[in-house]
Biotite code that builds the C-alpha atoms (Angstrom):
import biotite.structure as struc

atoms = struc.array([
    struc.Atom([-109.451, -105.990, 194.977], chain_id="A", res_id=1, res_name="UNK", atom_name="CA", element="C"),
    struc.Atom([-108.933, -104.943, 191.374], chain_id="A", res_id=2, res_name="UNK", atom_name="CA", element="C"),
    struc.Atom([-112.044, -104.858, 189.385], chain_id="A", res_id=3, res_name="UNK", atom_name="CA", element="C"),
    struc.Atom([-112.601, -107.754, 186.848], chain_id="A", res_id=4, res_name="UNK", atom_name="CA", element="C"),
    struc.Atom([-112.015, -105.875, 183.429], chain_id="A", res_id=5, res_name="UNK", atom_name="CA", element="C"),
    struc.Atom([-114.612, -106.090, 180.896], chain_id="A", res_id=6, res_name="UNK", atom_name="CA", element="C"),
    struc.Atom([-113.781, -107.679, 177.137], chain_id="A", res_id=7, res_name="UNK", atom_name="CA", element="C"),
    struc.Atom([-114.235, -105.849, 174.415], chain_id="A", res_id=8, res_name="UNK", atom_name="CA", element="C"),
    struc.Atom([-117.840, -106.316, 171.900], chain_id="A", res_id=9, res_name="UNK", atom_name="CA", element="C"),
    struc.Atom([-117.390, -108.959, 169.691], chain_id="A", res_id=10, res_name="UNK", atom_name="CA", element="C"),
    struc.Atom([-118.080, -108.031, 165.950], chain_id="A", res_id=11, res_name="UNK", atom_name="CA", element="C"),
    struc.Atom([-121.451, -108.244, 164.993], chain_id="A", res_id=12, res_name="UNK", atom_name="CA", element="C"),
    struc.Atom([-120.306, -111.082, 162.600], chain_id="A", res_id=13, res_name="UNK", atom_name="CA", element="C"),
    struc.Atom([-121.709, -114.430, 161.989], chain_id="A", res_id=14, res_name="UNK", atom_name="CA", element="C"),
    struc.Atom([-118.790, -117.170, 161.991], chain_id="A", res_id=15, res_name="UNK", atom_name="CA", element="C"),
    struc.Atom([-121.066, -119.379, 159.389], chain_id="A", res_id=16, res_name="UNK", atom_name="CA", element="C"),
    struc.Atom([-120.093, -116.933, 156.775], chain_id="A", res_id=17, res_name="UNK", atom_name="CA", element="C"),
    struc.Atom([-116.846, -118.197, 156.533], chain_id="A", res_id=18, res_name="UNK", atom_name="CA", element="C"),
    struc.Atom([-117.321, -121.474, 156.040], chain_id="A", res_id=19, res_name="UNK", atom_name="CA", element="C"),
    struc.Atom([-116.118, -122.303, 152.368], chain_id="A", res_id=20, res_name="UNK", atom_name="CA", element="C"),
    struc.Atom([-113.741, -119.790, 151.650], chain_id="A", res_id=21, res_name="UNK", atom_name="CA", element="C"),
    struc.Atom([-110.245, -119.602, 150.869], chain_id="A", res_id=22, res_name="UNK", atom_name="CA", element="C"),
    struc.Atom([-108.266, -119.944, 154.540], chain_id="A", res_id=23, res_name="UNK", atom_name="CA", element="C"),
    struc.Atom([-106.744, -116.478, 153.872], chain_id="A", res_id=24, res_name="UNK", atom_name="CA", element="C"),
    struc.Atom([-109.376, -114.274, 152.161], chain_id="A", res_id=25, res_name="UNK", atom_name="CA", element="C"),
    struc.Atom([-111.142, -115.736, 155.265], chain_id="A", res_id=26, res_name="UNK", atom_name="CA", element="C"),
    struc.Atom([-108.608, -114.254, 157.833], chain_id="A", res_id=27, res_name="UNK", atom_name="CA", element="C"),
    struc.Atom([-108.123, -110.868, 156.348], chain_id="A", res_id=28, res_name="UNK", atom_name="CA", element="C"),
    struc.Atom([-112.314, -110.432, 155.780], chain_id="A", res_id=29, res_name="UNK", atom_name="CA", element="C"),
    struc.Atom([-112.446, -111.557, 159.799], chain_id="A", res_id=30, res_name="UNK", atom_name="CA", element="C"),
    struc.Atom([-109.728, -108.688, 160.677], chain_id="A", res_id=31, res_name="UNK", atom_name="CA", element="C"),
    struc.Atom([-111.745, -106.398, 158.561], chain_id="A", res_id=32, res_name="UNK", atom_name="CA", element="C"),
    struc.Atom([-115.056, -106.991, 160.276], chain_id="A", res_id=33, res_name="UNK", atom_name="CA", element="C"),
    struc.Atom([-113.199, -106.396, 163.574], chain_id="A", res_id=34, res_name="UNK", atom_name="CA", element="C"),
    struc.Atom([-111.743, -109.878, 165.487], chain_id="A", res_id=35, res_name="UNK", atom_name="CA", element="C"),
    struc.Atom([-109.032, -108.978, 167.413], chain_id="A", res_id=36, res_name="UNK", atom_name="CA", element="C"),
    struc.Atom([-107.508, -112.895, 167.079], chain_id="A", res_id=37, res_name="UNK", atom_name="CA", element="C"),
    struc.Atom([-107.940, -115.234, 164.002], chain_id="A", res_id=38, res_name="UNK", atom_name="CA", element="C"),
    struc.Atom([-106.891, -118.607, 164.643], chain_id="A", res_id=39, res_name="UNK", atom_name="CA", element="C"),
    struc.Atom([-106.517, -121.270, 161.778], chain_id="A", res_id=40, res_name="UNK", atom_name="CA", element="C"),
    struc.Atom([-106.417, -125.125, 162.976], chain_id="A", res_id=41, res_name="UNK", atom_name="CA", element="C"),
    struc.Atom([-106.301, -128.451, 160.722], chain_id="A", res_id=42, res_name="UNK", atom_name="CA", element="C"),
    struc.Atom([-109.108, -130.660, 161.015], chain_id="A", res_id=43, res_name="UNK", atom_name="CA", element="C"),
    struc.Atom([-109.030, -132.870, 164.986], chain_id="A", res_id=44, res_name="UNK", atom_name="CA", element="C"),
    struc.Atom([-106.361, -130.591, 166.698], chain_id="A", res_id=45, res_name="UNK", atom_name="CA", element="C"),
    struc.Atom([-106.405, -130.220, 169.918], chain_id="A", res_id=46, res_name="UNK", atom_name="CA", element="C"),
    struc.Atom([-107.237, -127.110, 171.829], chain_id="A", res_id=47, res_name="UNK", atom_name="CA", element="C"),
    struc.Atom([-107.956, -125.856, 174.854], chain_id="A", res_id=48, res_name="UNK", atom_name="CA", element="C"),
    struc.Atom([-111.564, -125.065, 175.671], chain_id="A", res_id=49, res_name="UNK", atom_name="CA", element="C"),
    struc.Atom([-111.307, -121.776, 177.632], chain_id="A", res_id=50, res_name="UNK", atom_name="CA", element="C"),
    struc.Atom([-113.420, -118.927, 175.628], chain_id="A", res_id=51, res_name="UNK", atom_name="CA", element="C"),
    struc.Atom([-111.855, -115.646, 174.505], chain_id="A", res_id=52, res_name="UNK", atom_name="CA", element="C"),
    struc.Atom([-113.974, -112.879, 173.508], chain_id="A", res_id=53, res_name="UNK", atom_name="CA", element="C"),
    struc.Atom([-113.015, -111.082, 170.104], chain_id="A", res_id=54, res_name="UNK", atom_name="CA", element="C"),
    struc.Atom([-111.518, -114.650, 168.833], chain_id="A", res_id=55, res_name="UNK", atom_name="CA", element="C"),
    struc.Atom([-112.776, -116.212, 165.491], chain_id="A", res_id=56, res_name="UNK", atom_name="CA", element="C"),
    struc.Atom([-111.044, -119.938, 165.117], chain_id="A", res_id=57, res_name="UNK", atom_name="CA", element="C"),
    struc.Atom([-111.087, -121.311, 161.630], chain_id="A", res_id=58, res_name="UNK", atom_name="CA", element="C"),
    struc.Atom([-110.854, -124.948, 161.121], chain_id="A", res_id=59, res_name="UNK", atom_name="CA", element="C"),
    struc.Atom([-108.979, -125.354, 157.531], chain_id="A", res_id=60, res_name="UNK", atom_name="CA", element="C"),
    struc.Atom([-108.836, -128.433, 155.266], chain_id="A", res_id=61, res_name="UNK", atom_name="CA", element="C"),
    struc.Atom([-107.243, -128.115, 152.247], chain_id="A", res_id=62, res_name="UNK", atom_name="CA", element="C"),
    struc.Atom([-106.791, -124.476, 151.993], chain_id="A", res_id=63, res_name="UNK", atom_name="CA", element="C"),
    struc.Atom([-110.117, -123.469, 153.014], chain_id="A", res_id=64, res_name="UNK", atom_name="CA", element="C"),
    struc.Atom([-112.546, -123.038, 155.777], chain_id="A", res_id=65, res_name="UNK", atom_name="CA", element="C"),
    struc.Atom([-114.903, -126.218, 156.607], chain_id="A", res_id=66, res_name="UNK", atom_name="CA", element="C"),
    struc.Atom([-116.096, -124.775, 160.245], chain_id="A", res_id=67, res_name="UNK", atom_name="CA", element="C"),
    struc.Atom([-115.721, -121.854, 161.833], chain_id="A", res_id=68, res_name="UNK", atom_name="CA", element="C"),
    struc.Atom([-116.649, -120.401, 165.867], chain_id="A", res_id=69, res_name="UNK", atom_name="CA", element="C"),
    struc.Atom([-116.340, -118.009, 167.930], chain_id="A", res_id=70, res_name="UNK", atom_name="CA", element="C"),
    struc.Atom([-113.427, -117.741, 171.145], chain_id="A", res_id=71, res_name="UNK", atom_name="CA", element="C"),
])
């Protein structure tokens, strides 16, 4: 049996700094502070629920960030 791989360390990055800013300044600071996947969503879609590590998901209304979590 293969062993289960380990995920890589999540930035040491707090998603609540985020919240308020422009939906693309937003992405490209995330990418700079080091998450692998940025994921912008309008307000109520629906996702699944499984957790990835190194994923920051941005929910955008009206061009900029009004939530944002982690995988």
């Amino acid at each position: 049996m293969a062993p289960i791989p380990t995920p890589p360390a999540e930035p040491d990055d707090s998603p609540d700094t985020y919240a308020g800013l422009d939906a693309e300044r937003a992405e490209r600071l995330a990418r700079e502070r080091g998450w692998s996947t940025v994921r912008s969503l309008p307000p109520g879609a629906v996702i699944t629920m499984e957790y990835r590590s190194g994923r920051l998901n941005f929910e955008v209304k009206d061009g900029h960030v009004a939530r944002a979590w982690k995988g």
